[in-house]
C-alpha positions as CSV (number, residue, x, y, z in Angstrom):
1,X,24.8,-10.6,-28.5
2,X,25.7,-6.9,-27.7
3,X,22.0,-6.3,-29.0
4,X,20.0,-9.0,-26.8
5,X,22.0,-7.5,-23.4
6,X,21.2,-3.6,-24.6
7,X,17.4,-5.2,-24.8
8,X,17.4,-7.3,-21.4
9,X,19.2,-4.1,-19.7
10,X,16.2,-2.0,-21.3
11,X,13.1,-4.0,-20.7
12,X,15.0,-4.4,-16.8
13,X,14.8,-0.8,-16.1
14,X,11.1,-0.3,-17.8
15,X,10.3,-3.7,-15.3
16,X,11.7,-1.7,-12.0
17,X,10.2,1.7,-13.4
18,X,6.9,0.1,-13.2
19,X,7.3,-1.3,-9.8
20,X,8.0,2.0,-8.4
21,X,6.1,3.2,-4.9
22,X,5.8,5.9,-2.7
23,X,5.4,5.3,0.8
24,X,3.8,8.0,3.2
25,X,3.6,7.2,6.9
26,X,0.6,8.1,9.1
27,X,0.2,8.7,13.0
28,X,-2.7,9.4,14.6
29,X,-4.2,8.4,18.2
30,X,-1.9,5.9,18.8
31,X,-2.0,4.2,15.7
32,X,0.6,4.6,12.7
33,X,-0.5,3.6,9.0
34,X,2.0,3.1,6.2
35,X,0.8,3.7,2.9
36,X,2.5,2.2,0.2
37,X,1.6,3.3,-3.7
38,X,2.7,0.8,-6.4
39,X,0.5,2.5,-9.0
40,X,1.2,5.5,-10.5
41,X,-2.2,6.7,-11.4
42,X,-3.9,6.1,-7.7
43,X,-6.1,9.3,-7.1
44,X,-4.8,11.2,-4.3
45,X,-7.7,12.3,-3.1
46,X,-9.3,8.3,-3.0
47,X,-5.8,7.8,-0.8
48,X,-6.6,10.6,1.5
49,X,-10.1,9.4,1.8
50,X,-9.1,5.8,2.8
51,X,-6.5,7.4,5.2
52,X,-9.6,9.3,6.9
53,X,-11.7,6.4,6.7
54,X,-8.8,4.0,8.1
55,X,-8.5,6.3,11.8
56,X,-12.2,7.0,11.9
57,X,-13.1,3.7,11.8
58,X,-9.8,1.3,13.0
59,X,-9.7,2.6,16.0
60,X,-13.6,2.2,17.2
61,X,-13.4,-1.5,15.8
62,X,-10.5,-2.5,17.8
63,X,-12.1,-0.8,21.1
64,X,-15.1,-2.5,20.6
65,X,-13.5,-5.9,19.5
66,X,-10.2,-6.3,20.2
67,X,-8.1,-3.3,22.4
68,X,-5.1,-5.8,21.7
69,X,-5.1,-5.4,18.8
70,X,-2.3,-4.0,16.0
71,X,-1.3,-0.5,16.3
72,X,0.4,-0.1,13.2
73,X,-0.8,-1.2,9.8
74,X,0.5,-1.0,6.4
75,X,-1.7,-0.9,3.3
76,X,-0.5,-1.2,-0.1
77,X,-2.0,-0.3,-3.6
78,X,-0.8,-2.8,-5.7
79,X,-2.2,-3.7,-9.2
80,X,0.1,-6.2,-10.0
81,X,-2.1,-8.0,-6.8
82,X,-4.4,-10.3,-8.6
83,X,-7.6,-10.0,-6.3
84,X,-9.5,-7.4,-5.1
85,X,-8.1,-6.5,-1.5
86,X,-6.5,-9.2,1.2
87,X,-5.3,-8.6,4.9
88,X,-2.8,-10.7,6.2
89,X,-1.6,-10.1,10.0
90,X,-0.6,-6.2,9.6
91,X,-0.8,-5.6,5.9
92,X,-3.6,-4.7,3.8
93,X,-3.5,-5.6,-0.1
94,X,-5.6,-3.6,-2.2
95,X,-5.8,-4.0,-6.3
């Protein structure tokens, strides 16, 4: 019994150890962008090239499409995310 909880309490803190992000929050002309990491091997450099790429090119699409549209957006790196990238309302998922 002792055993199977010293297990369970084991394979609990590998589970949450896995899991863990790091969140890094961008502003720039009016827009904010909340990156959130889940993986622990992401590239920095491919995150500060989709940072760059998210205020060159977000801000001209919602000028030309939609000026109402969301100011602030949160995109996650997730590979427990079983597809390749999803958006739903402010949040971009990206496996």
């Amino acid at each position: 019994m002792k055993t199977t909880s010293i297990i369970t309490l084991i394979l609990a803190v590998f589970a949450i150890g896995a899991k863990s992000q790091k969140t890094t929050v961008y502003n720039q002309k009016g827009y904010k962008l909340t990156f959130i990491n889940y993986d622990a091997t992401f590239d920095t450099l491919e995150q500060q090239r989709m940072v760059k790429t998210f205020f060159t090119v977000y801000p001209e699409l919602a000028k030309t499409y939609n000026p109402k549209t969301l100011k602030t957006v949160i995109m996650e790196i997730d590979t427990s995310y079983k597809g390749v990238a999803a958006t739903a309302n402010d949040t971009v998922h990206v496996n």
